[in-house]
C-alpha positions as CSV (number, residue, x, y, z in Angstrom):
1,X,0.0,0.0,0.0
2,X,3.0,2.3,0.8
3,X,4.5,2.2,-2.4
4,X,1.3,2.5,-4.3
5,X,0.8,5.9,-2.8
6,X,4.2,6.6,-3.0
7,X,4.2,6.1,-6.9
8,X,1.2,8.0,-7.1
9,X,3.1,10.8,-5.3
10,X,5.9,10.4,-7.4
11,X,3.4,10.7,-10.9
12,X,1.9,13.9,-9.4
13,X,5.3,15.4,-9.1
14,X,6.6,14.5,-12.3
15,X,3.4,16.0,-13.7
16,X,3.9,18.8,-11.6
17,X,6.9,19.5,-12.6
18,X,6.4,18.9,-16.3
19,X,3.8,21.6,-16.4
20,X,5.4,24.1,-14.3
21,X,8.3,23.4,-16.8
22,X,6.3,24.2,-20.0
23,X,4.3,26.9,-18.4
24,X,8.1,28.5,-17.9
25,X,9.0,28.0,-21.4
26,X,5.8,28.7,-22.6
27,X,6.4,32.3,-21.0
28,X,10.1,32.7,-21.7
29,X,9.6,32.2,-25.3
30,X,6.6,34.3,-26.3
31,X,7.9,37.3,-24.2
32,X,11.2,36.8,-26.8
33,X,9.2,37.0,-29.4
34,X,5.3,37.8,-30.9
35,X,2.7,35.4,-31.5
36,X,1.7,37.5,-34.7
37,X,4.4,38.1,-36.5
38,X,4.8,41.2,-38.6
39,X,5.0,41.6,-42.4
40,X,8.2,42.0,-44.3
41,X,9.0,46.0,-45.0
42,X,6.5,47.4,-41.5
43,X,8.3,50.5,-40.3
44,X,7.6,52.1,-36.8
45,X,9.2,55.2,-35.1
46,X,9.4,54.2,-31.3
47,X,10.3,56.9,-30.3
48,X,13.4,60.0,-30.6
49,X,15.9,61.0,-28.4
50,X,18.7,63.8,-28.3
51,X,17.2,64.7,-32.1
52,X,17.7,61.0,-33.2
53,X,14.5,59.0,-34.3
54,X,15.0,55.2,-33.2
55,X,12.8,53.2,-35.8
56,X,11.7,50.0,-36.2
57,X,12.4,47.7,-39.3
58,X,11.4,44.5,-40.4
59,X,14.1,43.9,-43.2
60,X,17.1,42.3,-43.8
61,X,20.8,43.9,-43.7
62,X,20.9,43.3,-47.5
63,X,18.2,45.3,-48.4
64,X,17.6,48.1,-45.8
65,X,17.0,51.6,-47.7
66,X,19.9,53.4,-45.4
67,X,23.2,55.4,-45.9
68,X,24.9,52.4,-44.1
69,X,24.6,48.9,-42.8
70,X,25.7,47.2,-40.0
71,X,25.7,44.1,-39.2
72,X,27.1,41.9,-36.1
73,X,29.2,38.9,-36.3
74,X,30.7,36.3,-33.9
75,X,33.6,34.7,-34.7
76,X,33.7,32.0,-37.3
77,X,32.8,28.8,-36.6
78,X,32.0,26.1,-40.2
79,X,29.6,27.1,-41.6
80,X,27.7,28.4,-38.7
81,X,24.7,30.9,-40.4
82,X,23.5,27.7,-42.0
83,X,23.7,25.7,-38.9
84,X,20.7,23.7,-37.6
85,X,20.5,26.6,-34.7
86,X,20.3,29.4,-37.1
87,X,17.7,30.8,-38.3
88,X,16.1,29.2,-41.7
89,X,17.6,30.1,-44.7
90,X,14.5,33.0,-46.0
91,X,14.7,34.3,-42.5
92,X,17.9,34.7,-42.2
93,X,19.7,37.8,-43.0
94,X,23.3,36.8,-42.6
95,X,22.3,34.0,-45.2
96,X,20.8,36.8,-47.5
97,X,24.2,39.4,-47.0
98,X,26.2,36.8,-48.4
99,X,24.1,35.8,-51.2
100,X,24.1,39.5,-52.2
101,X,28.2,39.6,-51.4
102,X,28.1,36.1,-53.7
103,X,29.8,34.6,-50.9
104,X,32.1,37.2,-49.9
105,X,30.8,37.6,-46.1
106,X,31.4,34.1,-45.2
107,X,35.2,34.0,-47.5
108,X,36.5,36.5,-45.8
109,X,35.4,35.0,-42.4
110,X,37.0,31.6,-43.4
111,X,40.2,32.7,-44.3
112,X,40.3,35.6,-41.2
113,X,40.7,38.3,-43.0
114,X,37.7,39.6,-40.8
115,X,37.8,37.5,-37.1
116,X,34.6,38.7,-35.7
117,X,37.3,39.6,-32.6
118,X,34.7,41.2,-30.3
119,X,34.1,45.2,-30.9
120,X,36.7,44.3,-34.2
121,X,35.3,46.3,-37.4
122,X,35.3,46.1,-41.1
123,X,34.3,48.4,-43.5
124,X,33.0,47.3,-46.9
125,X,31.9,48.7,-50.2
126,X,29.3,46.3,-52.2
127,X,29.0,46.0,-55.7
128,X,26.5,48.5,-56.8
129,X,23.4,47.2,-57.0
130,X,24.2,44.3,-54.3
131,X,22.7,45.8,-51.4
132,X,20.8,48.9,-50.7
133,X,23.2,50.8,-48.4
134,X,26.2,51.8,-49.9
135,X,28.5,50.7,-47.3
136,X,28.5,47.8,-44.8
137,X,30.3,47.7,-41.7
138,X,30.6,44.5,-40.0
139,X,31.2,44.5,-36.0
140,X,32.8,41.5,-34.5
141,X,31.1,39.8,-31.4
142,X,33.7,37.7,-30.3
143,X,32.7,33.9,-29.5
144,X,29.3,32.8,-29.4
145,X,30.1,30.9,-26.1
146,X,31.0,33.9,-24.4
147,X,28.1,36.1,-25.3
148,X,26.0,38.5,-22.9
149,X,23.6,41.0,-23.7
150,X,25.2,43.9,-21.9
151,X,28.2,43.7,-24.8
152,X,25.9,44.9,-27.7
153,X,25.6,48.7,-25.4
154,X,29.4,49.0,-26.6
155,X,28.7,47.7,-30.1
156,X,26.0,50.3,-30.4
157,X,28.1,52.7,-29.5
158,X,30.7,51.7,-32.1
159,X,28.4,51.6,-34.4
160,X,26.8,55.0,-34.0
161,X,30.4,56.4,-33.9
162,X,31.6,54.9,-36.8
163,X,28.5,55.6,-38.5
164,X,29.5,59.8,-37.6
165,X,32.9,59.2,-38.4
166,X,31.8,58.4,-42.1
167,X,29.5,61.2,-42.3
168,X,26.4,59.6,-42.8
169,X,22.8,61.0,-41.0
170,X,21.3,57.9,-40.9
171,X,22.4,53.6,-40.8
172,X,20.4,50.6,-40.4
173,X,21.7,47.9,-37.5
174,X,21.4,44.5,-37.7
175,X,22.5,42.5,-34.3
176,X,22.0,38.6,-36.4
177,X,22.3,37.0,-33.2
178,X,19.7,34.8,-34.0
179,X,20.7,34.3,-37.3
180,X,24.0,33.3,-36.3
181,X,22.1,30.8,-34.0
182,X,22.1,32.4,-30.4
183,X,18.6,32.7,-28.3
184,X,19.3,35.9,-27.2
185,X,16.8,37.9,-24.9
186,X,15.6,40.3,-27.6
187,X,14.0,43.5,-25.8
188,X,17.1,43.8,-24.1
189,X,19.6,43.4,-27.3
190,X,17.7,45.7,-28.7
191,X,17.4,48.2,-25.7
192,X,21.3,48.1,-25.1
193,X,21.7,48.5,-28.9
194,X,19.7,52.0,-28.1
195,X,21.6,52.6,-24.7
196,X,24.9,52.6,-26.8
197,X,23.5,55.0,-29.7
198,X,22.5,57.5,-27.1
199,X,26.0,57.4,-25.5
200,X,28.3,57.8,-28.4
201,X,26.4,60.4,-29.9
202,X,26.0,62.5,-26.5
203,X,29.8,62.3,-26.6
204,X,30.2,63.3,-30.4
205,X,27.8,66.4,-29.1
206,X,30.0,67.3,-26.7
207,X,33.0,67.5,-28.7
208,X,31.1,69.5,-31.5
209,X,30.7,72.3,-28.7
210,X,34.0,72.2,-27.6
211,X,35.0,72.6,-31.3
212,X,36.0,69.1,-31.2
213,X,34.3,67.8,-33.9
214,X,32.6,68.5,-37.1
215,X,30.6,65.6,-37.8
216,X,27.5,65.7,-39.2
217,X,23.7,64.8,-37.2
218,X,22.7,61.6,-36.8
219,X,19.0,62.0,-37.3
220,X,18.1,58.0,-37.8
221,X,18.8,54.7,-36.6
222,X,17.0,52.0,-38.3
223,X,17.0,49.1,-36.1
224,X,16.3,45.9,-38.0
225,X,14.1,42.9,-36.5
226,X,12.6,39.5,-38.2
227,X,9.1,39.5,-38.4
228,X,8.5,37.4,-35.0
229,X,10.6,39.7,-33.3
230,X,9.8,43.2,-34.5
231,X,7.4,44.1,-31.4
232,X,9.4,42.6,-29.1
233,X,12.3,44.7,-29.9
234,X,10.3,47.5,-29.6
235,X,9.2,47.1,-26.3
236,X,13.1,47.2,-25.2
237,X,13.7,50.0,-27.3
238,X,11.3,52.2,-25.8
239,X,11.6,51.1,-22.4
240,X,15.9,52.3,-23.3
241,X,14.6,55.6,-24.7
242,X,13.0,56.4,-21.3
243,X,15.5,55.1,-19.4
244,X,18.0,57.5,-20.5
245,X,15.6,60.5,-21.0
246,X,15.6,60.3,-17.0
């Protein structure tokens, strides 16, 4: 009799636990990304801050209308944007950079020419009529295995320089951590993406009136999501843009 209601015990607890488990997962993976996802091309403005207008982009980093594209990369592993933990081949925007490069993005990243070294940066001219933007800048990651969220604030930041440095007002940014095959807490990515922005271009202001600089105004950031992620992203992005209007 004892171990009858001792294996019952046991079944409850195992069921228990089971749906505790997928009630956890359940939650964790819709608040990464939307039930509904949104159509390729939707645009939203969530919001503007110090002059710049932080907006929302479902598209990929091949064909984003902007001055500039950036786009994030870990270091190479074999053929790791078509690996079974990337993203699938139409969603994937790494996938479609080096189809427009003709394979150029993932040769130069095989023979290290670009490491993906994190923070590292490489700045590329396409082919016209490749891509949209008319230069690409690629900004390392470092390795996958050592990834955290709080190291795309300084990548933002990089990129929003470099972006001033070259003279352009606006540049589309593409973080392709999941394409590149990381589960990455999107509102956060993309709220630290923000965070970064903001700093480097309060700094560039600073110098401009200390007659440090002459760089022109950055006046928009497109920041590029998938369609399952686009209001996701924008959650984190306007919680960033309060955060540092405080």
């Amino acid at each position: 009799m004892k171990n009858i209601v001792k294996n019952s015990l046991n079944k409850t607890l195992l069921i228990a636990g089971l749906v505790f488990s997928t009630l956890t997962f359940s939650q964790s993976t819709t608040a990464n990304f939307s039930v509904n996802p949104a159509t390729v091309g939707t645009s939203k403005n969530w919001g503007s801050i110090d002059g710049i207008s932080m907006i929302g982009l479902v598209q990929g980093p091949s064909s984003a209308d902007a001055q500039l594209q950036v786009a994030c990369v870990f270091e190479y592993t074999d053929n790791d944007i078509h690996s079974a933990q990337a993203l699938p081949a139409n969603l994937n925007g790494l996938v479609h950079l080096d189809e427009a490069l003709k394979g150029e993005f993932t040769k130069i990243r095989q023979a290290g020419y670009f490491k993906g070294h994190s923070l590292e940066t490489v700045l590329i001219s396409p082919p016209k009529g490749s891509m949209s933007a008319k230069k690409l800048l690629l900004i390392g990651l470092g390795d996958r295995n050592k990834f955290t969220p709080e190291l795309m604030t300084s990548v933002g930041e990089v990129a929003a320089r470099e972006a001033m440095r070259l003279g352009v007002t606006n540049f589309a940014f593409a973080s392709d951590l999941k394409d590149a095959g990381i589960d990455s807490p999107t509102a956060l990515v993309a709220g630290n993406v923000v965070k970064g922005i903001v700093n480097a271009n309060r700094s560039e202001t600073y110098l401009k009136e200390h007659n440090l600089s002459k760089t022109k105004k950055l006046e928009k950031v497109y920041l590029l999501a998938g369609p399952s992620f686009f209001e996701v992203a924008g959650s984190g992005i306007q919680s960033a843009i309060a955060e540092v209007k405080k």
